[in-house]
Each structure stands twice: as structure tokens, then as C-alpha cells.
N, C-alpha and C positions, 0 to 999 in steps of 0.2 A: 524296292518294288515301286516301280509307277502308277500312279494315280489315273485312272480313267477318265478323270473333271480336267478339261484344258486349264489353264491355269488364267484369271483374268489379271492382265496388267494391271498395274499399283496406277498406272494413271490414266485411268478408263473415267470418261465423264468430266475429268477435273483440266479445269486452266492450269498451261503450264508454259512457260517461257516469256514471252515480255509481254506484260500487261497491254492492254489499248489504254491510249493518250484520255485525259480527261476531255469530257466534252464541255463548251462554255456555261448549257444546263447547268452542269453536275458543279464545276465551279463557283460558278454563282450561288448555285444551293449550299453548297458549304460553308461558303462567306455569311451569306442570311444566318446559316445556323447557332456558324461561333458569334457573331456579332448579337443574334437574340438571348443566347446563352452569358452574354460577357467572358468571352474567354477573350480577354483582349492582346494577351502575349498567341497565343497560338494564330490569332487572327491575323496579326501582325508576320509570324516564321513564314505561315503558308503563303499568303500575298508574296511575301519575298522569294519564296521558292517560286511561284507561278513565274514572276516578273525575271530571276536569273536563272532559273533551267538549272540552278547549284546539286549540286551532289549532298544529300544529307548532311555528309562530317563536314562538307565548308558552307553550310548552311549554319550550322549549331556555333560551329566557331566564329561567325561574326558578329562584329561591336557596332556599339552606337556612331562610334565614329567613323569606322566603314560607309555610313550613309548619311552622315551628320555632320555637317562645318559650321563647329561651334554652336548657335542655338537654330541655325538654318536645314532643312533639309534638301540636302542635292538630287537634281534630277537624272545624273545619273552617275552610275559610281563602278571603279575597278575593283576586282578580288580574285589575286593569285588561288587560283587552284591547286589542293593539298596532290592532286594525285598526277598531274601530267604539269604542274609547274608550271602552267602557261594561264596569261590575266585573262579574265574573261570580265569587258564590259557591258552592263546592262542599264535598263531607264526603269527608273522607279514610276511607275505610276501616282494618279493621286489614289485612289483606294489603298494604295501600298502607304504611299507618305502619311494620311490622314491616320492609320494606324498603328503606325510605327508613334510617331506622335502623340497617340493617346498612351 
């Protein structure tokens, strides 16, 4: 027997499909955050993500030496991507460098 109440879709109200891009605010405010909190590894992933546009898994998977020559850090640096195989180079910033660094 059918119900007389239409039925409300499961996604009525809710965000769904591709996020909107961060904005420079909202970035910056999370820099501020992790850096007054000393979160100095997460302060450092995030910068790196902003800076290569990386996909999480090749995000986690990179080493010091990906951006590190020797005790130098480089301004900017390749990293094969795990899922289309193809390099994608990018520029470290200093916000990026200074944290990576610490």
C-alpha cells in the first residue's frame, strides 16, 4: 500500500557533488590556526597540498627528500602521480618551505 506523504529525497537541503574551492580568507585562517595551535606536521601536509593541488594518497606519500636537497630546500620540485602516472611539477613557497623546515 502507498503512503499518502510524498516521499522527501535523502538529499534535500544537503551539499552534494564537488565542494567549492577554498577561499584565500579561509586558507589563511587555517594556517593562523594550525600554527597557533603548534600543529607543525599538519601545518607543513596542508601548505604542501595548497602549493601541489596533490591528490591525498600522493600527498601522505611524500618524503623529505621530494623537497629537500640534502640540507637545502628546493623551490620547486616533481612528483609522479600514483593514479594517471604523469609528473606534476610545482613551487614551494616560502610559507610552505619555512614549515616544512620547522
Amino acid at each position: 500500500m502507498r503512503s499518502t506523504h510524498p516521499r522527501e529525497p535523502w538529499n534535500k537541503g544537503k551539499l552534494i557533488g564537488q565542494k567549492p574551492p577554498l577561499k584565500p580568507k579561509d586558507i589563511w585562517a587555517i594556517r593562523i590556526h594550525l600554527q597557533n595551535n603548534q600543529h607543525i606536521r599538519d601545518l607543513a601536509m596542508f601548505n604542501l597540498a595548497i602549493d601541489s593541488k596533490l591528490r591525498g594518497c600522493d600527498l601522505v606519500n611524500l618524503y623529505v627528500r621530494d623537497v629537500m636537497h640534502g640540507n637545502q630546500m628546493l623551490n620547486r620540485t616533481i612528483v609522479v602521480q600514483r593514479k594517471t602516472k604523469r609528473p606534476v611539477q610545482f613551487e614551494l613557497t616560502e610559507p610552505t618551505r619555512q614549515a616544512v623546515l620547522a
